[in-house]
Residue, then its C-alpha position, 0 to 999 in steps of 0.5 A: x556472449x557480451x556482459x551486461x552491467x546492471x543499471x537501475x533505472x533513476x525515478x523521481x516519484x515527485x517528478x514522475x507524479x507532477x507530470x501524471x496528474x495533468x493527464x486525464x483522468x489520472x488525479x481520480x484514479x489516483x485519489x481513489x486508491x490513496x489509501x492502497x498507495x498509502x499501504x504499499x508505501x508503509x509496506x516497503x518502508x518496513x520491509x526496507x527498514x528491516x532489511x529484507x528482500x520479497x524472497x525472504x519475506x516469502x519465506x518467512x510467511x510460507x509463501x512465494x515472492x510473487x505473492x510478496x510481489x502482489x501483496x505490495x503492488x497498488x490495486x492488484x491484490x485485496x489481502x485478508x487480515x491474516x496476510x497482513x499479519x504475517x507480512x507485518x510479523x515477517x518485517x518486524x512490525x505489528x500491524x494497527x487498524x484504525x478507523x479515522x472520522x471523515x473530516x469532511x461530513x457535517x455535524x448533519x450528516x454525522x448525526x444521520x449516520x448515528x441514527x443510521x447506525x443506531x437502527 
């Protein structure tokens, strides 16, 4: 049986969006799930910072790497806070939830949702 070398494969992620965003339909697809992308990106850069692979980080959170697997991949997985909690203590981090104004409301429209919100 011949050995086979591993090779990764390169991939520019700059250069791989640019071409994707031409295609139809894609830059809505892709704006809707800016803030999974976002985690997913915030999740491999702490697990990569603390220098953990998805197996020990299923075994530190008592779980499975597949689960790990999920857990990072973009809009496959809709994790509770509970996961996210382990998963950020098993990177060494804490996980912070914010709630950010919507830059693009009016002052009108904000008025509205406090009179909605005040009931």
């Amino acid at each position: 049986m011949a050995k086979i070398k591993y090779e990764p494969v390169s991939h520019d992620h700059e250069v791989f969006l640019k071409k994707a965003l031409k295609r139809k339909g894609f830059r809505k697809a892709y704006e809707d799930l800016e803030e999974e992308y976002a985690l997913s990106r915030e999740m491999l850069a702490a697990r990569f910072r603390f220098g953990l692979t998805q197996e020990a980080v299923a075994e530190i959170m008592g779980t499975t790497k597949s689960a790990v697997s999920r857990l990072e991949a973009v809009g496959k997985h809709a994790p509770s806070l509970t996961t996210l909690k382990k998963y950020a203590q098993a990177v060494g981090c804490r996980l912070e939830i914010k709630l950010v104004p919507n830059s693009r409301l009016t002052d009108r429209s904000g008025q509205t949702a406090k009179k909605e919100a005040a009931g």
